[in-house]
N, C-alpha and C positions, 0 to 999 in steps of 0.2 A: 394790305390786310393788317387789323391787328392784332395783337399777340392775343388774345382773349381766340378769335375768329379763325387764326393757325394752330393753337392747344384744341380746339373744341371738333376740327378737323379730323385730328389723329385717330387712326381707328383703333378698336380694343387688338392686341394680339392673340387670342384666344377666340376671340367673335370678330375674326374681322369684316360682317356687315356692318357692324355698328361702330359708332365715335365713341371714345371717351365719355361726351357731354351725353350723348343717347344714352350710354349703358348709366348715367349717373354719377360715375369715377370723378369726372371731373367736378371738383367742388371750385375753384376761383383763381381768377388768371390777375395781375398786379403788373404795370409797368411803374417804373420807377426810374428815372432818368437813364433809360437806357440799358436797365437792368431787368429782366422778368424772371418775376416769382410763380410758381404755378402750385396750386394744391390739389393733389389726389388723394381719393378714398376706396383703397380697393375692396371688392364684393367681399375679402374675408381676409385678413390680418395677415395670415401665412400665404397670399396668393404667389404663385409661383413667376406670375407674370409681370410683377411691380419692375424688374431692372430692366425690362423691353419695355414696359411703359415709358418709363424716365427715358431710356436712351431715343425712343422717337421721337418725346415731345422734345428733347435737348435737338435732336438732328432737324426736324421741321422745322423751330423755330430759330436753328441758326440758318437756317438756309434760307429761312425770311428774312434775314439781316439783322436777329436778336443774338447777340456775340452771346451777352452772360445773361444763361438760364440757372435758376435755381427749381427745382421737382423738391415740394416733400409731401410729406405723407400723414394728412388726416387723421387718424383712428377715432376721433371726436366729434359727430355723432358717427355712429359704426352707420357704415351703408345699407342702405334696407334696397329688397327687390322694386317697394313701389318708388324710389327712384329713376328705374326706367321709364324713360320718355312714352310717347304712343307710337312715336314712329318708330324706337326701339324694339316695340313689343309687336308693332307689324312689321318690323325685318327679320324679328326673328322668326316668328309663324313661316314669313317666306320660304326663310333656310331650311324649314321642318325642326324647329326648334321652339317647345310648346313653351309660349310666356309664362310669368307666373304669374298669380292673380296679383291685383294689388289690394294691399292692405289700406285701409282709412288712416290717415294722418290723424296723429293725437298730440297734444299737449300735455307733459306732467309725465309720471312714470306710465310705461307700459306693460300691462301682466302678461308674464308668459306662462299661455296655456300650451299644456304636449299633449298632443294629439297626432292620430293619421294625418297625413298629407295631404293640402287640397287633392282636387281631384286634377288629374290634367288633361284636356280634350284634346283626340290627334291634330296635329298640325298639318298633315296630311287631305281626312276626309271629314275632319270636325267630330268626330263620334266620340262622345263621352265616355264609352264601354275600353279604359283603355288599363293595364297591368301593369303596377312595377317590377322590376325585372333585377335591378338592380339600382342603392340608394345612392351608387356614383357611377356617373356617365364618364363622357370622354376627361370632364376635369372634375374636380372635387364640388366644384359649384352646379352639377347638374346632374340627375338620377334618369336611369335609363327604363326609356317602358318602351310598353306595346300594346299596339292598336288590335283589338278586340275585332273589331268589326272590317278592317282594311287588309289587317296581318304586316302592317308596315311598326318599323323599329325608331323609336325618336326619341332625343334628349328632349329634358326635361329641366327648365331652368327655376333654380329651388326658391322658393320662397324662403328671406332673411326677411 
């Protein structure tokens, strides 16, 4: 395998349905005579999850036979939600974990407008009639609702 196809393997530690490459994290994998370089971007600067990240992608790719890994850390462009892949965004539904919408891809500066929350549909029974409960879930990157119409409880993965 190679070191691009072992980084892109590694699952998130926080979601561990999804890769790295699914959640978006993973921005670019570099072989270099023997050396690999790997760039991540995590969902929000202070993620708490960045030194589990590093240490996985370092442990799978030496166990592929890549001695010297180099992990650093993106911040340049900040990661946005519509970097989740689709298959991302169907393993999370799976999980009961409502995706977040994706935003259209733009060129040039982007305005930020503050406003309420999309809306987010149960992951559960699909029912749009659903209640924030709270604007952070299990981690900081996801707010907790509930389903209206099912009475079931799901995170919510926030649109960045």
């Amino acid at each position: 395998m190679t070191a691009l196809e072992v980084a892109a393997a590694v699952v998130d530690p926080e979601l561990p349905q999804l890769t790295l490459a699914e959640l978006g994290v993973l921005r670019d994998v570099k072989e270099d005579a023997g050396h690999v370089t790997v760039w991540i971007t995590p969902t929000y600067t202070a993620c708490p999850a960045l030194g589990a990240m590093r240490d996985d992608l370092v442990r799978r790719l030496g166990e592929a036979g890549y001695d010297e890994v180099d992990v650093r850390v993106a911040l340049s462009p900040a990661w946005s939600s519509d970097w989740i892949s689709e298959s991302g965004r169907r393993k999370l539904a799976e999980a009961g974990i409502a995706p977040p919408g994706a935003a259209p891809r733009r060129t040039g500066p982007i305005p930020l407008t503050l406003g309420p929350a999309r809306r987010a549909d149960c992951p559960q029974c699909g029912s749009p009639d659903t209640l924030e409960l709270s604007e952070f879930g299990s981690t900081a990157c996801r707010a907790l609702r509930r389903c209206r119409s099912c009475g079931e409880t799901f995170d919510h993965f926030k649109e960045i």
